[in-house]
Each structure stands twice: as C-alpha cells, then as structure tokens.
C-alpha positions as CSV (number, residue, x, y, z in Angstrom):
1,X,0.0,0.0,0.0
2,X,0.9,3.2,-1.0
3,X,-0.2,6.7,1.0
4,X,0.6,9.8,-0.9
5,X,0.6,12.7,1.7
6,X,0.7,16.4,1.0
7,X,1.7,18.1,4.3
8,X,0.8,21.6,3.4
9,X,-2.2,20.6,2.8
10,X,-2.4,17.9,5.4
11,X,-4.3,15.5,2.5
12,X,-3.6,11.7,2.2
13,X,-4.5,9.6,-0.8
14,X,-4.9,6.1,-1.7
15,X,-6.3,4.4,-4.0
16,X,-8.7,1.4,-3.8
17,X,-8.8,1.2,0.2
18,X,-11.1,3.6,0.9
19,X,-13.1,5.9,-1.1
20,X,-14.7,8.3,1.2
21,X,-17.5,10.6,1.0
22,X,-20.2,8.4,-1.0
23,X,-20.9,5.8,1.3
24,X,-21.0,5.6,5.2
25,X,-18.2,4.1,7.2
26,X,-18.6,0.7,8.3
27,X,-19.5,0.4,12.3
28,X,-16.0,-1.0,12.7
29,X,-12.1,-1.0,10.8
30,X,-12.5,-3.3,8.0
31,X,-9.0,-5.3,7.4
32,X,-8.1,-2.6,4.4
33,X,-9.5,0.6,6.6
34,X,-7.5,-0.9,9.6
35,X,-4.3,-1.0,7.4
36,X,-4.5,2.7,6.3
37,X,-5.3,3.7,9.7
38,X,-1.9,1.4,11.0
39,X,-0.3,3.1,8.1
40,X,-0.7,6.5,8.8
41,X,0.0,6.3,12.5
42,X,3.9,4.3,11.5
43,X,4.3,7.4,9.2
44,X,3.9,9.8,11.8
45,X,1.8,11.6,9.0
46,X,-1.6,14.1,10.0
47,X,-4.1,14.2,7.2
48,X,-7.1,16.3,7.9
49,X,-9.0,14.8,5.1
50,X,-8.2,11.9,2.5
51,X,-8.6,11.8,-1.0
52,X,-10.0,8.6,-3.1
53,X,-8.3,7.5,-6.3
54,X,-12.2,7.7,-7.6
55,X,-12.3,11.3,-7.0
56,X,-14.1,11.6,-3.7
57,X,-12.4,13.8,-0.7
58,X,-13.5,12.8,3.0
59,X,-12.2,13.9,6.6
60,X,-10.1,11.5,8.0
61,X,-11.0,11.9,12.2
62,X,-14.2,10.1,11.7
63,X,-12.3,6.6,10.3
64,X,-9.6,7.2,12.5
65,X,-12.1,7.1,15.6
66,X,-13.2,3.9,14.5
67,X,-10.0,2.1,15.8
68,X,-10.8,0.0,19.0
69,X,-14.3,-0.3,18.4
C-alpha cells in the first residue's frame, strides 16, 4: 500500500482502500480501513481529510475514531 501525503495541505490519498464521502463508514475498521489507519500512525503523517483515487475527498477523524471499536 501506497499513502501519498501532501503536508501543506495535510491530505492523504490512496487508492482502492477507501473511497470516502459516498458511502457511510462501516461500524468498525475493515481489514483494508485498519491498514490505512496502522499506516498513517507508522508514518507519523496528520491528514485532515483523504482523497480517493475515484475522486471523492473525506475527513479523516471520523475513520480514525473507528479504531478499537
């Protein structure tokens, strides 16, 4: 997995993990969600929102919240 970060603009992108915005969250980290979660926390990285490779933009807090649950 690949997590393209712009730190000015504190945005993350992937691809095919997540595509927020169109569809609710899941109650609880899916495998995939859980990894990009795991990933941005071992990158020391603070993304505000997150960017789909499908064109949708989300904020990031509300999946990042779902960890532990």
């Amino acid at each position: 997995m690949i997590i393209g970060y712009v730190s000015d603009a504190h945005i993350g992108y992937a691809t095919d993990i997540w595509s927020p915005g169109p569809a609710p969250l899941p109650e609880k980290l899916t495998p995939p969600l859980a990894a990009l979660v795991a990933g941005v926390k071992k990158a020391g990285i603070t993304p505000v929102k997150f960017a789909g490779g499908h064109g949708s933009v989300g904020d990031y807090a509300p999946l990042a919240a779902l960890e532990g649950k």
